[in-house]
C-alpha positions, 0 to 999 in steps of 0.5 A: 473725220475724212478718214472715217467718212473715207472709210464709211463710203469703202465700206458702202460700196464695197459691200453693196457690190454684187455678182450676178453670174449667169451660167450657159450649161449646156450651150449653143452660141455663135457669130452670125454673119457678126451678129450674136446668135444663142440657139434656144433650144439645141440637142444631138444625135448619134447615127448607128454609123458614128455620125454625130449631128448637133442641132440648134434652133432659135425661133424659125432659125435652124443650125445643123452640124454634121461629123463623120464620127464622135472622134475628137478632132477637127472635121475639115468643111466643104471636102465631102458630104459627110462632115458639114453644116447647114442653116435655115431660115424659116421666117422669110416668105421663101425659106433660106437654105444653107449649106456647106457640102463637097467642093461647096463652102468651108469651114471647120467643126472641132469637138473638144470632148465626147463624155460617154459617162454623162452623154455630152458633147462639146466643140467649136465651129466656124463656117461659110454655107453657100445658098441652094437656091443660086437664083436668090442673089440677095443671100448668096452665103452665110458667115458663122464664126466663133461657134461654140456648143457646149455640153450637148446631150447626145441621144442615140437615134435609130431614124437618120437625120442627115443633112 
């Protein structure tokens, strides 16, 4: 009788477990300032000179990323002005800008793959952006580490959107 008992309950439990898998596709996520960040809405741009620039937003909370082309590679943050990031805060009573640029922060934005077919782009980043505003020493920098974004739609845009 425990046998069966035994195998009435396995049979209970295994069959009343269930998975409940949610899927990101597309996807922009990160670690702000160790603290998870999923943008709500996200999108991307490609410029008439190859610059692809990847946005996410997340209420008044804006990440921009900024890449010299589409190419597949690592773009090294904090060298130039054509490859870099920025985030924004909008929320506060005076708006927070960040940003990385030449000889400003550091970081990297890796894309891991630029589908032409389907119009998607996926990568990686990580960055530290310095505040514009050097008087605001409650907020001198922002940490984002374990960035990922994932099968962006990319549109073709005429307008430039530099950062």
């Amino acid at each position: 009788m425990k046998k069966c008992m035994s195998f009435i309950m396995t049979l209970f439990l295994l069959s009343s477990c269930t998975e409940d898998v949610k899927f990101n596709n597309p996807a922009f996520q990160t670690l702000k300032d160790n603290v998870f960040w999923r943008a709500q809405t996200y999108r991307a741009y490609l410029d008439g000179d190859g610059k692809i620039i990847v946005e996410g937003y997340l209420g008044f909370e804006t990440v921009k990323l900024q890449t010299a082309s589409s190419t597949q590679r690592t773009y090294i943050l904090g060298v130039d002005n054509t490859s870099k990031a920025f985030y924004s805060d909008g929320n506060q009573s005076e708006a927070a800008e960040f940003t990385t640029g030449t000889n400003i922060g550091n970081g990297q934005i890796v894309i891991t793959d630029y589908n032409t077919e389907t119009g998607t782009i996926s990568g990686t980043f990580k960055f530290n952006a310095r505040n514009v505003d050097e008087s605001d020493t409650q907020n001198l920098k922002v940490n984002f580490t374990e960035g990922v974004f994932y099968k962006i739609p990319v549109e073709f845009s005429p307008i430039v959107h530099y950062l």
